[in-house]
VOGU-3710 file (C-alpha; in Angstrom, 3 decimals, decimal comma):
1> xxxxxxxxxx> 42,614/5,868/14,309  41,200/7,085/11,482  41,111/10,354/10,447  37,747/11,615/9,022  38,146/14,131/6,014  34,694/15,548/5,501  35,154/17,031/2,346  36,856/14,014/0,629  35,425/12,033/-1,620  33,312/8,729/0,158
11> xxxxxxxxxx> 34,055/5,545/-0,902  31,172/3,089/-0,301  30,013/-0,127/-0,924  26,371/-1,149/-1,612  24,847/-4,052/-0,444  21,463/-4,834/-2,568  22,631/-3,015/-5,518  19,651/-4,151/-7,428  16,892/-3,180/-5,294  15,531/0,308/-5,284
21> xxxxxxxxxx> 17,377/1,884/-2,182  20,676/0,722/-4,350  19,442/1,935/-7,853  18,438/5,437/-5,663  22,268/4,752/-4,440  23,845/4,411/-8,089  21,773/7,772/-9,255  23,368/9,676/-5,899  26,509/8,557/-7,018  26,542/10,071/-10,710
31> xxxxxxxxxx> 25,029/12,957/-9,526  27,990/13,900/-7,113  30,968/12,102/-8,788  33,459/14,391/-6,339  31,717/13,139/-3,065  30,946/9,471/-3,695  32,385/6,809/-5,643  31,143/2,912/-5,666  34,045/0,322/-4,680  31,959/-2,278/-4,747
41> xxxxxxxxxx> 28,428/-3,717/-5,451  26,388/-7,068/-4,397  23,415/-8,586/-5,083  21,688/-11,618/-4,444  20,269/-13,267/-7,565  19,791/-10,532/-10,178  23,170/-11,267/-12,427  21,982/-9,236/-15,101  20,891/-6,316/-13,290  24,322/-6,239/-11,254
51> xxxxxxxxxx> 26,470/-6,365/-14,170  23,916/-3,325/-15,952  25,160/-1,542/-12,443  28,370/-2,302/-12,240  28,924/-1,421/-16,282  27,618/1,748/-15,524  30,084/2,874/-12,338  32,970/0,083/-12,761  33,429/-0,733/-9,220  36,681/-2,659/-9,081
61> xxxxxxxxxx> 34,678/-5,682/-6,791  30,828/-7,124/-7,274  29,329/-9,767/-5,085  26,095/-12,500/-5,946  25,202/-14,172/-3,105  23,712/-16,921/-5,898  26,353/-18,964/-6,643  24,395/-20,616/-9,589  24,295/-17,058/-11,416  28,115/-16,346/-11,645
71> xxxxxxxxxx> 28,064/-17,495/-15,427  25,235/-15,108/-16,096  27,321/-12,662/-14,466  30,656/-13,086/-16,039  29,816/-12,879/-19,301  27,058/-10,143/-19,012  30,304/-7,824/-17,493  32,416/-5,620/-20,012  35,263/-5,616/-17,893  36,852/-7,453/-14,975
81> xxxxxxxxxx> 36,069/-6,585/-11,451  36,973/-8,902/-8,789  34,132/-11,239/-7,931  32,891/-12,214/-4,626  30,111/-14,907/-4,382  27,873/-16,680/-1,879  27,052/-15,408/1,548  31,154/-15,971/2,473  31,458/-13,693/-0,300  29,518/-10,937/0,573
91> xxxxxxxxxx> 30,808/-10,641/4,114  34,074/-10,655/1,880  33,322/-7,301/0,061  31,592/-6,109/3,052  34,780/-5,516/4,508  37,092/-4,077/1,123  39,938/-2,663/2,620  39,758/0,435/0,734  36,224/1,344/1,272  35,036/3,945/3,728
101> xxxxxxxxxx> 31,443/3,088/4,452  29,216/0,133/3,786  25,139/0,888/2,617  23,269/-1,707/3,789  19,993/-1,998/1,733  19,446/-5,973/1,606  15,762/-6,624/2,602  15,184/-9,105/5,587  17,608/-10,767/8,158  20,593/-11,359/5,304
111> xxxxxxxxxx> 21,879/-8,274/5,772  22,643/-8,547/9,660  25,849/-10,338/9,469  27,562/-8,622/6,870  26,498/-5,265/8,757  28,469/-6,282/11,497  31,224/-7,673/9,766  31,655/-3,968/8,242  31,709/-2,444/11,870  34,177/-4,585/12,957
121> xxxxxxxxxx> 36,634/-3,726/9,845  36,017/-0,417/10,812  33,129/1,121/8,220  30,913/3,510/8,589  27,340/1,717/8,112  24,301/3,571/6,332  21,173/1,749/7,004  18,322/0,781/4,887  17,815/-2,683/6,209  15,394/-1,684/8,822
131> xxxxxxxxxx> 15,807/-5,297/10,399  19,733/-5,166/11,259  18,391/-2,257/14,280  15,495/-3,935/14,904  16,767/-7,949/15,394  19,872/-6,483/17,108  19,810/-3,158/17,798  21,920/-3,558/20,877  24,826/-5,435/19,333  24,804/-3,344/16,303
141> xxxxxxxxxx> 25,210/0,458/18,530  27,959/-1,123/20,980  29,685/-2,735/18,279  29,737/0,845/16,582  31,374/2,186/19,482  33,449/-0,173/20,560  34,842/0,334/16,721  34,489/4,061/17,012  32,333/3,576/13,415  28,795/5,834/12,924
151> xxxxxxxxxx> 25,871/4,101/12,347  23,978/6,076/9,743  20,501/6,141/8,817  18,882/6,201/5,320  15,624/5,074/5,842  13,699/9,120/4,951  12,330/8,887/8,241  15,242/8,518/10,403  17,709/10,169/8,409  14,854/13,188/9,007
161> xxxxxxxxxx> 15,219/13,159/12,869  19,222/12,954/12,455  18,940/15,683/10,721  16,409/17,607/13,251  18,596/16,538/16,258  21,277/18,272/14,805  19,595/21,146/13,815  18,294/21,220/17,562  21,853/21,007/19,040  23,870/22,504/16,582
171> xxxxxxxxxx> 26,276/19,314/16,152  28,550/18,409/13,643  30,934/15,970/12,714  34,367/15,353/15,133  37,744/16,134/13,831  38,657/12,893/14,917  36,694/9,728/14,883  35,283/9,201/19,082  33,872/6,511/20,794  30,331/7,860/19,966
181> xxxxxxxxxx> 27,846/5,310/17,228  26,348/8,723/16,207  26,129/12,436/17,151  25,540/12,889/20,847  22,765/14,834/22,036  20,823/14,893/25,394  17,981/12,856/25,496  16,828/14,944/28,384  16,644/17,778/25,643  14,005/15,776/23,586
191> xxxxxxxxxx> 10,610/15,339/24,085  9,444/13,044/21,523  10,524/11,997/18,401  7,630/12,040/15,818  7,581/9,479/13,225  5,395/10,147/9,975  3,763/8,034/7,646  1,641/8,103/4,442  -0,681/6,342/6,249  -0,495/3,232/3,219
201> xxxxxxxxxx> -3,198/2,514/0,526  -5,956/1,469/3,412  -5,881/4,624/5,059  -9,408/5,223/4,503  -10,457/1,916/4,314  -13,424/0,814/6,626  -12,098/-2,311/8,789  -14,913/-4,417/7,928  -13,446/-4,649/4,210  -10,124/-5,576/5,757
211> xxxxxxxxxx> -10,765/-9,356/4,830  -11,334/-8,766/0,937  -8,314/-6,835/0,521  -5,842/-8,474/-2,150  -2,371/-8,720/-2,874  -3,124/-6,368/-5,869  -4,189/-3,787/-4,002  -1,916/-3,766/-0,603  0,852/-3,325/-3,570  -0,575/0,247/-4,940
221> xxxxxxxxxx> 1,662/2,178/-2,445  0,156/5,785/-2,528  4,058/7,823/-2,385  6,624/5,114/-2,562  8,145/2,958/-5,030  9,296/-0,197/-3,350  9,836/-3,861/-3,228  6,978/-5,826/-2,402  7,827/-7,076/1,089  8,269/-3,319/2,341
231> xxxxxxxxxx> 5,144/-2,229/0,668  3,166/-4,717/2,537  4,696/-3,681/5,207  3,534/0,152/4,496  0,099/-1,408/4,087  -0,310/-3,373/7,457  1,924/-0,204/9,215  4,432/-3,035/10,269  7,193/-0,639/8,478  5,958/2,305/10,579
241> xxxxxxxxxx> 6,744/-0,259/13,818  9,600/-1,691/12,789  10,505/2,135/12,264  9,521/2,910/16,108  12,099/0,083/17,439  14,966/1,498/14,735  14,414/5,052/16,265  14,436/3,638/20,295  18,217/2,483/18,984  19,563/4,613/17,159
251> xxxxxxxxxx> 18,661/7,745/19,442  18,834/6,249/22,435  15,062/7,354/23,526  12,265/4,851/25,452  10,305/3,446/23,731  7,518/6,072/25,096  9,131/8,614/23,814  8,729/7,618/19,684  5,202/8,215/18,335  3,600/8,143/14,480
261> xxxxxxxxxx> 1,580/10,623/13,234  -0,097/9,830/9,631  1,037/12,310/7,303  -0,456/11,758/3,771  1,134/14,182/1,795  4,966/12,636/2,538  6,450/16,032/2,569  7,583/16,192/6,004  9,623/12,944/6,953  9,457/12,856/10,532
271> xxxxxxxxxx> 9,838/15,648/13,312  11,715/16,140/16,649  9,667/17,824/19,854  12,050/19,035/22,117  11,710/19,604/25,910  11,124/23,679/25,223  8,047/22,752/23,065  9,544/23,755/20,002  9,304/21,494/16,917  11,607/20,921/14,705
281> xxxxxxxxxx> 10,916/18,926/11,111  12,749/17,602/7,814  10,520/18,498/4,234  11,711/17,729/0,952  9,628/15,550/-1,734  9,790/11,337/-1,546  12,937/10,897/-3,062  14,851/8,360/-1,350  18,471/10,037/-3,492  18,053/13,004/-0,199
291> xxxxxxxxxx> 18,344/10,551/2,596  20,979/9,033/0,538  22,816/11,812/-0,132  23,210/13,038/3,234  24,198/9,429/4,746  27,128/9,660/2,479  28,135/13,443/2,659  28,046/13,973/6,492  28,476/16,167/8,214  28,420/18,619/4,946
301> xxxxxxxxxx> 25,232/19,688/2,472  26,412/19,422/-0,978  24,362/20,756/-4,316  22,801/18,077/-6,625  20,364/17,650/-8,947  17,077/17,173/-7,063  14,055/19,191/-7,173  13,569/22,457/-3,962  10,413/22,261/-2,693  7,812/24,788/-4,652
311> xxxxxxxxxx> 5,824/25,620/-1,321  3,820/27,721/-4,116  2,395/24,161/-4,978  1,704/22,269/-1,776  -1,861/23,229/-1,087  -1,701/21,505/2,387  -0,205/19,459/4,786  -2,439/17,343/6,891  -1,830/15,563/10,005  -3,846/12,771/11,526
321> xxxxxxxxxx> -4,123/10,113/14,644  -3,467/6,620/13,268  -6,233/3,904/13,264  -4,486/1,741/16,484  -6,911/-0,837/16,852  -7,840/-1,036/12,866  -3,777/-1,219/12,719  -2,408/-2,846/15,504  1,165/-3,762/14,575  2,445/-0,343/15,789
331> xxxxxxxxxx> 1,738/-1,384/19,063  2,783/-5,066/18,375  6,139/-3,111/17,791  5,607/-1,122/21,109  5,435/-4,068/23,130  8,626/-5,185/21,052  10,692/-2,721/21,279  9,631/-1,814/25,617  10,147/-5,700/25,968  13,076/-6,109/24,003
341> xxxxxxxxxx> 15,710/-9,094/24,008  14,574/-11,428/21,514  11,303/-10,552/21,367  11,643/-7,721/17,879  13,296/-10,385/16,149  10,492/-12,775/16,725  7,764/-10,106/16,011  9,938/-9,345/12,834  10,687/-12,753/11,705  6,969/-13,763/11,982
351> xxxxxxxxxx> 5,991/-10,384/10,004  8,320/-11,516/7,333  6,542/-15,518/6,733  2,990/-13,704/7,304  3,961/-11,150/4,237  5,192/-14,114/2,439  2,130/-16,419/3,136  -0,471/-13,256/2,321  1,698/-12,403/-1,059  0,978/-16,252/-1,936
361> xxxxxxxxxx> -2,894/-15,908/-1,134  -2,253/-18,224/1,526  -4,185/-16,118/4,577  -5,778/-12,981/4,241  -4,665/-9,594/4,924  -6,103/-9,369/8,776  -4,140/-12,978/9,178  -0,893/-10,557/9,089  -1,503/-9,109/12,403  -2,583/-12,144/13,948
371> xxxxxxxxxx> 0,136/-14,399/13,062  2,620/-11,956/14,455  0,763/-11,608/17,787  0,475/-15,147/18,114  3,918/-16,264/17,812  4,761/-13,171/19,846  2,833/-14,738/22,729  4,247/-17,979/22,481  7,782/-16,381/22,613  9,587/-16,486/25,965
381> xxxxxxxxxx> 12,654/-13,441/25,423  15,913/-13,349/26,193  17,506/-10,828/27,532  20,596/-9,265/26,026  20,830/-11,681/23,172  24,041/-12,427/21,949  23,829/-12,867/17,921  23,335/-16,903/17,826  20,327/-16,133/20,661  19,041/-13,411/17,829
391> xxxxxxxxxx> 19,538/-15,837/15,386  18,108/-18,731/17,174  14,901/-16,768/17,873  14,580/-15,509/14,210  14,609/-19,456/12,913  12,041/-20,430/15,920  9,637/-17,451/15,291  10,038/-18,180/11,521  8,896/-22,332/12,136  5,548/-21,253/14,571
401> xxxxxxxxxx> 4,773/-18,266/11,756  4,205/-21,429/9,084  2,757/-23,689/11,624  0,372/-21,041/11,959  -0,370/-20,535/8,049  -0,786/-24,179/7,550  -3,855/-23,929/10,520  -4,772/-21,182/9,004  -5,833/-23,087/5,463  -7,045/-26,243/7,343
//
């Protein structure tokens, strides 16, 4: 068994390197050179970009999941890591032998395998991918104990609550590694866990307008800075549901027991009621490098270079009901997650072709939350999927989410 030296020096390896959770990654790393250091870095098509990273840190092993771009690669590289390549390849460097945890921050349903593949070498996993709980939430947490691994979260929102349900129990980190996924705590001691969210860029925006609204505007995210597919996702509130089934797994709570609050001002990143009534929450401004940070350095704070809060400059923090029925994938994602089985990969892989259709101008904004619902009804769910049943239900939910677009533009 592994022993777990919490004030040694992590050695991770970032998968979706290129993307803004890993460029967030790369800055954590320079900014606490004694706590983290990059083994290894993948990407899946953006040669030039990956070689830019992996110039900067010199991990000693890089992955591209595009075979085509390994030219591109080579030659943009000033010195020789070992190359990986192809989706072989980045289960490969998913599992380096010297590497101590594994970020997963690939967007959509690629990084799933990998994730696991990490678990069972015995990683730690910090998660970013918000579909690797959501498809197979249940896999994923048994797998991590059955490995004696944590799962970690990144995402601000969770990596808030893990941080309140600490605070509220006064945990830290075992000596030796147990047979826990995360922290224990009693879920009897909680209450609710309180999700926040900036409420997107149609907070205020009258429903009857819904129909104009372009791909132009759904990508002026208000707080964050992200790749298109999540900022859609922000937009519609799909993230803030796919957020509700990540929490249900990785805390162990019903379903009934995760809300959303909309919280404009993104200062305060989610909270924890406990059964007492007292209410504990995470602040600190959107920077994604915080979440990071403390994925990596658990169960210990260390110093960087981020901004404190000035509380001498927040004039207020507001707090507001969302619009359900204006919005209705949270409780798309209710019915999701209380169902469960195959049904949140379904609802997810159908989000994922309506984004993609609406991005093209191929439906309209509305057509987002309809699609979903629709395949969602045709589904019939399987219980305690194994991963080909996961799999099987992401490709079938994927297929009725275009035969769906195509009516759509008849």
């Amino acid at each position: 068994m592994r022993m777990e030296n919490s004030k040694g020096r992590k050695r991770v390896v970032i998968l979706g390197a290129t993307g803004s959770i890993g460029e967030s990654a790369l800055k954590v790393a320079c900014d606490i050179p004694e706590r983290m250091e990059i083994v290894g870095l993948a990407a899946k098509s953006n040669a030039q970009k990956l070689a830019e990273a992996a110039n900067e840190v010199r991990p000693e092993s890089v992955c591209l999941v595009d075979e085509t771009r390994i030219d591109v690669l080579r030659r943009a590289l000033d010195y020789q890591p070992r190359i990986f390549s192809g989706e072989v390849g980045l289960l490969e460097i998913a599992c380096l032998t010297n590497a101590d945890m594994v970020l997963v921050a690939i967007v959509g349903t690629a990084g799933l395998r990998p994730a696991l593949a990490a678990i069972e070498a015995g990683k730690d996993l910090a998660v970013a991918s918000k579909e690797i709980l959501v498809m197979a939430g249940e896999i994923v947490m048994r797998e991590a104990r059955e490995n004696s691994v944590h799962v970690l979260p990144v995402d601000s929102e969770h990596n808030a609550i893990f941080q309140c349900l600490e605070s509220g129990r006064g945990l830290s980190a075992p000596k030796d590694r147990g047979t826990e996924a995360a922290p224990t705590f009693q879920s009897s001691d909680v209450r609710r866990i309180i999700l926040t969210a900036s409420g997107g860029p149609f907070r205020e925006t009258p429903r009857k307008d819904f129909d104009s609204i372009t791909p132009e505007q759904a990508l002026k995210h208000p707080t964050w800075n992200m790749g298109p597919k999540i900022t859609i996702d922000s937009a519609t509130l799909f993230n803030k549901g796919l957020e509700m089934i990540e929490a249900h797994w990785l805390f162990g709570v019903e379903m009934d027991r995760v809300e959303v609050v909309i919280h404009p001002q993104s200062i305060v990143h989610s909270m924890v009621e406990f059964a007492d009534g007292s209410t504990l929450a995470q602040l600190s401004y959107s920077n994604m490098r915080f979440p990071i940070q403390y994925a990596v350095t658990w169960p210990d704070r260390v110093p960087n270079t981020l901004p404190p809060l000035d509380f001498s400059k927040l004039s207020k923090l507001e707090f507001f009901t969302p619009r359900y029925d204006d919005f209705p994938a949270m409780n798309l994602a209710r019915r999701a997650g209380e169902t469960g089985g195959t049904l949140p990969a379904v609802m997810n892989a159908a989000n994922e072709i309506a984004v993609a259709a609406f991005l093209n101008r191929q439906v309209r904004f509305p057509d987002i939350w309809r699609i979903v619902e629709e395949v969602m009804n045709r589904h019939a769910p399987v219980a305690h999927p194994d991963l080909d049943a996961i799999l099987q239900a992401d490709q079938w939910a994927r297929n009725e989410a275009q035969g769906c677009v195509k009516s759509l533009n008849r």
